[in-house]
C-alpha positions as CSV (number, residue, x, y, z in Angstrom):
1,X,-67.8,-34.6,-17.1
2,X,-67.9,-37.3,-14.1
3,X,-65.8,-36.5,-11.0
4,X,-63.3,-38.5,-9.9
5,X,-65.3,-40.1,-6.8
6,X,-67.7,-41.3,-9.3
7,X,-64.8,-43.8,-10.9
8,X,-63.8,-44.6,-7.9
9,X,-67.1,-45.8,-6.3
10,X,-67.2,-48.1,-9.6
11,X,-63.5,-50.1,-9.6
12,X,-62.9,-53.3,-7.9
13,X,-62.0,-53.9,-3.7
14,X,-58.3,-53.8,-4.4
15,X,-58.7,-50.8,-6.2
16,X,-60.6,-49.1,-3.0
17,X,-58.0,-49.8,-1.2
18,X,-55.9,-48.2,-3.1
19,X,-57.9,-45.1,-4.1
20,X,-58.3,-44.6,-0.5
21,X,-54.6,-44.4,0.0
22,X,-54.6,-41.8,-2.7
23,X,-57.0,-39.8,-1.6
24,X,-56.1,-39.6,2.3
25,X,-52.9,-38.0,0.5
26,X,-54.6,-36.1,-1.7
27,X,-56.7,-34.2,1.2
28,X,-53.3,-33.9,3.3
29,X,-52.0,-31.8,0.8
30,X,-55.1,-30.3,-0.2
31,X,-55.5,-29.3,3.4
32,X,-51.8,-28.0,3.6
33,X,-52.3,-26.1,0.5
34,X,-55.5,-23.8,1.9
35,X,-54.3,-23.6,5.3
36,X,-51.5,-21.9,3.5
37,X,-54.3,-19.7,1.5
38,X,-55.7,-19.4,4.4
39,X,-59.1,-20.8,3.4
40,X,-60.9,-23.8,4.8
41,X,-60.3,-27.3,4.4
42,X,-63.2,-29.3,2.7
43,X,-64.6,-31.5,4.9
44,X,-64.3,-35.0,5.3
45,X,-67.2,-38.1,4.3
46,X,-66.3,-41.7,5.9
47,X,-65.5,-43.7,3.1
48,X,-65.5,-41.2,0.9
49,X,-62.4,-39.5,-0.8
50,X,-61.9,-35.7,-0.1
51,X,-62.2,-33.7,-3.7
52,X,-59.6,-32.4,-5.1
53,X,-59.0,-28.4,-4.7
54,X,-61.1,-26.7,-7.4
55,X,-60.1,-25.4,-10.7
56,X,-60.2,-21.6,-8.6
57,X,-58.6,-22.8,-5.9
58,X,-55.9,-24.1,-8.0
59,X,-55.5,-20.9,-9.9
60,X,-55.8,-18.6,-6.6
61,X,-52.3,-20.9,-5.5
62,X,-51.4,-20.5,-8.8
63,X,-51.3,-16.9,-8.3
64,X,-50.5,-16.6,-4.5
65,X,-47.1,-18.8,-5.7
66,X,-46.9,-16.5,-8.5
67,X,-47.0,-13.2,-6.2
68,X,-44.5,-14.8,-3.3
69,X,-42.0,-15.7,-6.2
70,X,-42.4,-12.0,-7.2
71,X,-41.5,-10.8,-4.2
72,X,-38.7,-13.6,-3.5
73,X,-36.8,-12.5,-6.9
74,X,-37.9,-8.3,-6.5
75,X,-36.1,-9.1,-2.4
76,X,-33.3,-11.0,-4.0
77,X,-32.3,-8.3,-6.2
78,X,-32.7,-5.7,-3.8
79,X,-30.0,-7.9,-1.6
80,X,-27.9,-7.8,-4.7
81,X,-27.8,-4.6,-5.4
82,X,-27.6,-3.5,-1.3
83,X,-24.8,-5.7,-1.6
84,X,-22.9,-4.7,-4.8
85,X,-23.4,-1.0,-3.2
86,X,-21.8,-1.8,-0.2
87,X,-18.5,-3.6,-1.8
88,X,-18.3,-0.6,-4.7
89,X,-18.4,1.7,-1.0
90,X,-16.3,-0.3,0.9
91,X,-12.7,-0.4,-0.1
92,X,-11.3,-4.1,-0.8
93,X,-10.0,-6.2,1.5
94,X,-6.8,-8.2,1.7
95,X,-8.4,-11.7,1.5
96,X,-9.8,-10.2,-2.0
97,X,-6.3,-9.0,-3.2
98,X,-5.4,-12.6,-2.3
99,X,-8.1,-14.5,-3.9
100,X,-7.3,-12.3,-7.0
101,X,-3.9,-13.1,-7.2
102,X,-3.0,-13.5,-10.9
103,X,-1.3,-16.9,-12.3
104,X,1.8,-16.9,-14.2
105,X,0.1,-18.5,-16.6
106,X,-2.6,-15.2,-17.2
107,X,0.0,-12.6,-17.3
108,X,0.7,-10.6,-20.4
109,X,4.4,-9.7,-21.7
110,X,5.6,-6.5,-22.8
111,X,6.7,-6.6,-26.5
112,X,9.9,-4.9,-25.0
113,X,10.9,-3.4,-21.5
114,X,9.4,-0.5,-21.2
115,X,11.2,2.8,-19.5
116,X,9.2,5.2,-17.2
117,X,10.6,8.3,-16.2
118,X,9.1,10.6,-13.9
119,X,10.5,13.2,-11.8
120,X,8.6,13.2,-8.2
121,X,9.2,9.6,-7.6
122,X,6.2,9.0,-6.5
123,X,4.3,8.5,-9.4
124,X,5.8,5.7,-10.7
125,X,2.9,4.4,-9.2
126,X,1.1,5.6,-11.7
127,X,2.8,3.2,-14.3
128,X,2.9,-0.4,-12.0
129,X,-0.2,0.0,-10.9
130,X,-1.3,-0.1,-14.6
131,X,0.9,-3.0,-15.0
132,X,-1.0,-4.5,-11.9
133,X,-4.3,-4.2,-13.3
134,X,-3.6,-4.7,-17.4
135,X,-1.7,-8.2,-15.4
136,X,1.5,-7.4,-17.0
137,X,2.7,-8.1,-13.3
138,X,1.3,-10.5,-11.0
139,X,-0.9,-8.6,-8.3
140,X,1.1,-10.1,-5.7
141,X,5.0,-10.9,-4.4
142,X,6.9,-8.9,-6.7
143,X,10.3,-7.8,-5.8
144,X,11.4,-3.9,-6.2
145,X,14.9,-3.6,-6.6
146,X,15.6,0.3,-5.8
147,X,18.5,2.4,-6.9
148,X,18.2,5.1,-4.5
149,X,20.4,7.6,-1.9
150,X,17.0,7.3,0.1
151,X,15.0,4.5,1.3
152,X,11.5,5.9,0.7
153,X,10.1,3.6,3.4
154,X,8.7,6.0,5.4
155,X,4.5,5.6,6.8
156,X,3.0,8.5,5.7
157,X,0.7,9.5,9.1
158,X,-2.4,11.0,7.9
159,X,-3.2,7.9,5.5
160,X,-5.1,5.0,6.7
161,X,-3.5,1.9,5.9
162,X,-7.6,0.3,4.6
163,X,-6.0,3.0,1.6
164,X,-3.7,1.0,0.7
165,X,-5.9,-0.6,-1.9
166,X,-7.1,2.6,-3.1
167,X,-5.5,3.4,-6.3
168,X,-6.9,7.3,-6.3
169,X,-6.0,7.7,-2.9
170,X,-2.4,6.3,-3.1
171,X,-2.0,8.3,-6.2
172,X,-2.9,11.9,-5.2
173,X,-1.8,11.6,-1.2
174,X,1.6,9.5,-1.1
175,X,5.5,11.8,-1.8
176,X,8.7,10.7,-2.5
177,X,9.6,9.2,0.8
178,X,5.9,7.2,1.8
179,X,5.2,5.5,-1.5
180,X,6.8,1.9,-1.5
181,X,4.9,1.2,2.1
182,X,1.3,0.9,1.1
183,X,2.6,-1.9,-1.7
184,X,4.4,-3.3,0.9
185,X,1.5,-3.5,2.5
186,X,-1.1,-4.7,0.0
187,X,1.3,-7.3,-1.0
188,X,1.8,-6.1,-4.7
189,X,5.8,-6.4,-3.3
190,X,7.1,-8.8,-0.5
191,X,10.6,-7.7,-1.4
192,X,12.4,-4.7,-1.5
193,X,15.9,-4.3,-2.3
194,X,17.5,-1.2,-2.0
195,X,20.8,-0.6,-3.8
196,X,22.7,2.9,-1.9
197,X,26.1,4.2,-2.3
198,X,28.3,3.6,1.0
199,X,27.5,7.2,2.2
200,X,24.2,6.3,2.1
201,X,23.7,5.2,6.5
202,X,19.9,5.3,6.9
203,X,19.4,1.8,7.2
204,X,22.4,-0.8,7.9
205,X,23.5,-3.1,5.1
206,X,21.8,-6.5,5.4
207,X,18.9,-8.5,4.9
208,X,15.8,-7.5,7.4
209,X,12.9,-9.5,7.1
210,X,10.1,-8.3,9.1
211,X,6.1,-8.2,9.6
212,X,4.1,-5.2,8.2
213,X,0.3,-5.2,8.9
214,X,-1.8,-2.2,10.9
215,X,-2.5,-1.0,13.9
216,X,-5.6,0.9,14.3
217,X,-5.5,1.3,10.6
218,X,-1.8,3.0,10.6
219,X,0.4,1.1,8.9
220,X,3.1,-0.2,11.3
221,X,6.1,-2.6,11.0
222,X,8.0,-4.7,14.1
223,X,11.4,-3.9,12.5
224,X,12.8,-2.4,15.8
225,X,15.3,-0.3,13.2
226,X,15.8,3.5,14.0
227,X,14.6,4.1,10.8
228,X,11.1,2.6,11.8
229,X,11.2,4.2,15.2
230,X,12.5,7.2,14.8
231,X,9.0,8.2,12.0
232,X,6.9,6.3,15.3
233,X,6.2,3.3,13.0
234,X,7.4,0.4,15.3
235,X,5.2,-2.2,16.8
236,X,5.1,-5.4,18.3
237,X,4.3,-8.3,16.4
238,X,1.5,-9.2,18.4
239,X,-0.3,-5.3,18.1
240,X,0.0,-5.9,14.2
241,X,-3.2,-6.8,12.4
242,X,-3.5,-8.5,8.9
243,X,-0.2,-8.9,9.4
244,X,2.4,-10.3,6.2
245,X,5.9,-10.8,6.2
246,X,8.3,-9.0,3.8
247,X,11.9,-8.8,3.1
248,X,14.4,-5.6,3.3
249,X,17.8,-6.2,2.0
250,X,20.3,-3.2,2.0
251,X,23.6,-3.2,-0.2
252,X,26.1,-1.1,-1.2
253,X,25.8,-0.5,-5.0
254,X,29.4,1.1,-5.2
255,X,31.4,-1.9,-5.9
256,X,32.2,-4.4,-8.0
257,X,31.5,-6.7,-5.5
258,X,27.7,-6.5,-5.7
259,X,26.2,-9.8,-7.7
260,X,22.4,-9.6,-8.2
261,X,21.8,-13.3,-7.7
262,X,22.5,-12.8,-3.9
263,X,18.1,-11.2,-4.2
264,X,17.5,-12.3,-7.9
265,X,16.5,-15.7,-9.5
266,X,15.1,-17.1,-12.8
267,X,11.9,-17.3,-10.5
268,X,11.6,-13.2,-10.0
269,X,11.6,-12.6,-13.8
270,X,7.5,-12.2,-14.3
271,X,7.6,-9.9,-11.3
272,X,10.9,-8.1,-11.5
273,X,10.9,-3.8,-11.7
274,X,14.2,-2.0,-11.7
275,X,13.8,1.3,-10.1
276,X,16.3,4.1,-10.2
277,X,16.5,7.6,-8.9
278,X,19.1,9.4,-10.5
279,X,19.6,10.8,-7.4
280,X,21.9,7.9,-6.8
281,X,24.7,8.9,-9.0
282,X,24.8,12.2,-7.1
283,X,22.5,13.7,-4.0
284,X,21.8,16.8,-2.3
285,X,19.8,17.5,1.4
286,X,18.0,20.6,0.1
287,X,16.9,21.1,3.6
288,X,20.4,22.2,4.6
289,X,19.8,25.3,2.1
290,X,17.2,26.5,4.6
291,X,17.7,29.6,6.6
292,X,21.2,28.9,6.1
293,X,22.6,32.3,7.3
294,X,20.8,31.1,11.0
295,X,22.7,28.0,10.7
296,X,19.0,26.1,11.0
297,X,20.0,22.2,9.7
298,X,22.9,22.3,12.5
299,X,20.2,23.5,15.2
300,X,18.1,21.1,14.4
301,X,19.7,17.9,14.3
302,X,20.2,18.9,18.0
303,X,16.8,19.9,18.9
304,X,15.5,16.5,17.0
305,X,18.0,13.7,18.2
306,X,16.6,11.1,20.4
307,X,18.3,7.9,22.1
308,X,18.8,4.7,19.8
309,X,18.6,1.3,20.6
310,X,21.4,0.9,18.3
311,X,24.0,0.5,21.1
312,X,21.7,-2.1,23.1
313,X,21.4,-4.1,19.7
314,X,25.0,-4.2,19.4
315,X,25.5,-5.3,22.8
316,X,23.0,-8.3,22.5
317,X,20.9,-6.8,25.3
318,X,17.9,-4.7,23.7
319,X,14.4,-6.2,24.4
320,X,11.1,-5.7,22.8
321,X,10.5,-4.0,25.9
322,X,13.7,-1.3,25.0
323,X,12.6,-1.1,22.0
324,X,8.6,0.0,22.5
325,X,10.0,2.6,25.4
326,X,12.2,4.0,22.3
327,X,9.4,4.2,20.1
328,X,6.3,5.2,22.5
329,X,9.0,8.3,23.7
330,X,9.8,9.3,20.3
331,X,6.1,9.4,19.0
332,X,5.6,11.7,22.3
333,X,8.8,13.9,21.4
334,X,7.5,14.6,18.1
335,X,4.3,15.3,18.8
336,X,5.4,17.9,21.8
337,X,7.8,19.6,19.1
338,X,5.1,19.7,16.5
339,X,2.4,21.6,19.2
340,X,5.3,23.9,19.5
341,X,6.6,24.6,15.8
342,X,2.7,25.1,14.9
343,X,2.0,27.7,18.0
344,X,5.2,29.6,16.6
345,X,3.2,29.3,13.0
346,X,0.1,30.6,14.3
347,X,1.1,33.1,16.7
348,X,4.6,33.9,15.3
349,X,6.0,33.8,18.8
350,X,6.0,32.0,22.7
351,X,3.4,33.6,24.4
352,X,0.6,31.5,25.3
353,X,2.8,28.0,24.8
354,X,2.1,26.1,27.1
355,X,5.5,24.7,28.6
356,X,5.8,20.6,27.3
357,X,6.7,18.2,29.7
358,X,10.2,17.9,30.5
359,X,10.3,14.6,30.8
360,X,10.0,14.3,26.9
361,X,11.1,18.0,26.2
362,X,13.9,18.9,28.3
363,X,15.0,22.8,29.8
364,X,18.0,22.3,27.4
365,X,16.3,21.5,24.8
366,X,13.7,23.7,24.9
367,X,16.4,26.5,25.4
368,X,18.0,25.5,21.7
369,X,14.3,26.0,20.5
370,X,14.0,29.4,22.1
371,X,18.0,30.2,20.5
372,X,16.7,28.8,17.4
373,X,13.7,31.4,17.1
374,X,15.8,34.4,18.1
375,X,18.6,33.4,15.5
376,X,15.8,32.8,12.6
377,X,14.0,36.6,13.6
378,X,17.4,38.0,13.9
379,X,18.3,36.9,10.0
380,X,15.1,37.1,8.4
381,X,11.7,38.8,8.2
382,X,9.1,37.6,10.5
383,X,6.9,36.5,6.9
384,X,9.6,34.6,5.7
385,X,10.2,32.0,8.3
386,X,8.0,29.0,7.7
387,X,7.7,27.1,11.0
388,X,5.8,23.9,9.6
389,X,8.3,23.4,7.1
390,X,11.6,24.3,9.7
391,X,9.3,21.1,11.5
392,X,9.6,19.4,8.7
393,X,13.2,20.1,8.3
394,X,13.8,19.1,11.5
395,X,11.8,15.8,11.3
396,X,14.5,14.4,8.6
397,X,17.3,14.6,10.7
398,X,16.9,11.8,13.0
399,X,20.4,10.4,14.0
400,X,21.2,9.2,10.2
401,X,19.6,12.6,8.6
402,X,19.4,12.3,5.3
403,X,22.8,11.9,2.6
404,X,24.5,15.0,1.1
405,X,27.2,14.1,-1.8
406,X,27.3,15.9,-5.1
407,X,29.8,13.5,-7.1
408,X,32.5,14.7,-9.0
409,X,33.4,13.7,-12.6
410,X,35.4,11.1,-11.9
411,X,32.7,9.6,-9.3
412,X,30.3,9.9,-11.4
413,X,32.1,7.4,-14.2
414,X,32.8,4.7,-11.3
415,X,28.9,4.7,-10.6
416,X,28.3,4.4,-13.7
417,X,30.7,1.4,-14.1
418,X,29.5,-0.4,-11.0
419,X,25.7,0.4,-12.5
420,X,26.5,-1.2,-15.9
421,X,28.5,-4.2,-14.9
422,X,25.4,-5.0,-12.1
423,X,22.9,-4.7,-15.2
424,X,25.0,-7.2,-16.9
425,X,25.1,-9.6,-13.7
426,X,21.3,-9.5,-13.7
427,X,19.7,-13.5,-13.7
428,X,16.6,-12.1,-15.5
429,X,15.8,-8.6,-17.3
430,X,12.9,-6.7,-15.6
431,X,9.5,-6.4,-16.7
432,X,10.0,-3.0,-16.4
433,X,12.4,-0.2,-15.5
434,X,11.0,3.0,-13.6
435,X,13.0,6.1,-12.9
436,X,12.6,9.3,-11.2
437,X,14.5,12.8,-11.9
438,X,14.1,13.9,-8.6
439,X,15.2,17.3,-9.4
440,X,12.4,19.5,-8.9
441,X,12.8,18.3,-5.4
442,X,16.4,19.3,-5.2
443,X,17.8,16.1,-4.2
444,X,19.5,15.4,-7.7
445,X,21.6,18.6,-8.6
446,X,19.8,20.4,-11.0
447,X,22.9,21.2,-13.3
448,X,24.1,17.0,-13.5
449,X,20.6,15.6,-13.6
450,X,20.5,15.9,-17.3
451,X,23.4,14.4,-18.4
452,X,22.6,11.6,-15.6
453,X,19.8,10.7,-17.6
454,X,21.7,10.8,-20.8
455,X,24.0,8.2,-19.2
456,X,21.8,5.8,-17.8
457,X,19.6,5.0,-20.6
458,X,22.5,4.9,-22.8
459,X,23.7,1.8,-20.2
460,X,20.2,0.2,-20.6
461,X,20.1,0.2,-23.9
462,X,23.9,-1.1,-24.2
463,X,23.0,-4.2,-21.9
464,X,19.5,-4.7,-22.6
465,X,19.7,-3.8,-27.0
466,X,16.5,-4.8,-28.8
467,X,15.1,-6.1,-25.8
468,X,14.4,-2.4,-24.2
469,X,12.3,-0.3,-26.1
470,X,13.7,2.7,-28.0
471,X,11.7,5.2,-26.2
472,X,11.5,6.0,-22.7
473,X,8.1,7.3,-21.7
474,X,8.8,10.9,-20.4
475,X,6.5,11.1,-17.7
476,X,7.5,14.7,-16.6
477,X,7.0,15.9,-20.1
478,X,4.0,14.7,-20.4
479,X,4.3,12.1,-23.0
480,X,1.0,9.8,-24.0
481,X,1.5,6.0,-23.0
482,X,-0.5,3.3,-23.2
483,X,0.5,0.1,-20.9
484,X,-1.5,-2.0,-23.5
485,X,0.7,-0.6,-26.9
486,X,3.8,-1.5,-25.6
């Protein structure tokens, strides 16, 4: 076979000129192509065109390609999986909640409105975070609207607010009063309403809207309410981090006067759960049940109180400044009572306590502590009294404390009235309607919880008829339930 020079040499001028063109490229990227094989570049005749790269050189960049795609694809994968490792290790992050916000237009529909009833009220969570990810709610801007004597907004301490996105997490760490906060803060609800009876006084009637977002990943909130301050949750706006606004709104739910549309449009219905604790109708502070024969609950309250910024509010005259002096001095009272109620734990009495600083503990103070102790070992044995959970105790009182009103007969049928006509005011039904016994916890009395239940489901099905489904799902008795069957 004759090389190429060879027809070359034998085609007309203009075709040399040509051909020469050609083959100056020809040797550049011949030249290119073993510099980068590292071997040689042919030399050069004048007038002559450079040969072409040999059938073996071709087939050794053949192979050399072949080898450094190899590796290209065996690195890329490696990258890939490094990186699907690192996102299945790394819990997600807000801008992914966001990006996988689900559309109206993707969400499923119950075949009727389902009821789940548990009795810690914290696992409700359970059920809408199932609803979250089977998209029978929206992952994002739902509104709770909470029947409650409590508020259940407190931060639970010892969780880090990255959690918040944990499903596992959230369902095995959060109680009864921390579990609305993380959803607050994941953004799976931007609105919570919470529906109380007037001797309900934890947080004022009204609508607060407020930032939630984290500081040093603790949940914190710039809602300069005692509420907030008095668990050490307050901070500025500026400390907050992946900050979101959300919406509060407090009512009175024993009256006739309550109309739904004031918090509820046509536009809530695909992201609408009714909540209720029974514990509504009727309540009980078990904590005042505790080393009652010392008089413990009374002591407590004293030993626990700190200065509001109520009054300043009132007045006009509070400042952010007021406010994060309140809240830095309450975060150091608790944590000086705590070092003391966990020495009396350990050591089951003073000696060795190191005296707090009486600038956050005062002599008087420290005094009712010391009464406290001798009134507690006076009454009971020494292996009765639980000093983390008198803490604990203690840690509820705050300068609301927490509601005490068992209902009679008759106030038990006006609730119910006021609950039944506010279901029939409703703009939308609910997606779905959670509920919580809260009796094993002692807020709802024991001895009325039952008919309670009774009562309420026979309202829901009276306002809601075919549209609620026939069954509630008895959570506390372990019934099966499957989101996607109902």
């Amino acid at each position: 076979m004759e090389s190429d020079t060879t027809e070359k040499e034998s085609a007309p001028m203009a075709g040399k000129a040509e051909s020469t063109v050609a083959a100056a490229a020809t040797a550049a990227a011949v030249a290119a192509a073993a510099t980068e094989l590292q071997i040689p570049p042919q030399s050069e005749s004048k007038g002559e065109a450079t040969p072409p790269p040999s059938k073996r050189l071709k087939i050794v960049g053949e192979e050399q390609l072949e080898a450094e795609e190899q590796v290209e694809d065996e690195e890329e994968e490696q990258t890939e999986a490094a990186k699907k490792e690192v996102e299945e290790e790394s819990p997600p992050q807000l801008v992914a909640v966001e990006r996988a916000q689900s559309t109206q237009s993707s969400l499923r529909k119950f075949n009727q409105i389902p009821v789940f009833i548990v009795d810690y009220h914290n696992d409700v969570l359970e059920f809408i975070y199932r609803c979250l990810a089977t998209r029978h709610l929206p992952l994002e801007r739902n509104v709770l609207v909470h029947f409650d004597s409590h508020p259940d907004l407190v931060v639970a301490r010892d969780i880090p607010a990255s959690a918040s996105y944990d499903k596992d997490t959230m369902l095995n760490e959060l109680s009864i009063e921390n579990w609305i906060m993380p959803t607050l803060y994941a953004g799976h609800f931007d609105r919570v309403v919470w529906l109380k009876n007037s001797w309900c006084q934890q947080i004022p009637n009204g609508k607060h809207e407020f930032k939630i977002g984290h500081k040093a990943d603790r949940i914190g909130v710039d809602c300069p309410l005692d509420y907030f301050i008095a668990e050490g949750n307050y901070c500025t706006s500026d400390e907050l981090q992946e900050a979101r606004t959300v919406q509060l709104q407090v009512h009175d739910a024993d009256t006739d006067q309550l109309d739904p549309a004031q918090f509820l449009g046509v536009e809530d219905a695909a992201g609408f759960i009714l909540d209720i604790d029974l514990d509504f109708f009727s309540t009980s502070n078990p904590f005042l049940e505790i080393y009652k024969d010392a008089n413990c609950y009374a002591q407590l309250t004293e030993i626990f109180h700190f200065e509001s910024v109520e009054p300043a509010k009132q007045a006009g005259t509070a400042t952010i400044a007021d406010y994060c002096r309140t809240a830095a001095m309450r975060q150091k009272q608790l944590d000086a009572l705590k070092r003391i109620f966990w020495h009396l734990e350990e050591q089951r009495s003073f000696a060795g306590l190191e005296q707090p600083d009486e600038t956050v503990i005062t002599a008087e103070i420290y005094a009712k502590i010391v009464q406290l102790a001798e009134q507690l070992q006076a009454k009971y044995p020494d292996d009765e009294i639980d000093w983390l959970l008198i803490f604990d105790s203690g840690s509820t009182t705050d300068n609301n404390g927490l509601p005490h009103h068992i209902s009679t007969s008759k106030e038990l049928e006006s609730y119910f009235g006021h609950f039944k006509r506010f279901l029939q005011r409703l703009p939308v039904p609910p997606v779905a309607i959670t509920m919580a016994h809260s009796a094993q916890d002692d807020y709802c009395p024991q001895d009325q919880v039952a008919f309670i239940e009774e009562q309420v489901l026979r309202l829901l099905h009276d306002v809601f008829g075919d549209k609620l489904h026939e069954k509630a799902i008895l959570h506390y008795m372990d019934d099966p339930w499957d989101v996607m069957k109902l």
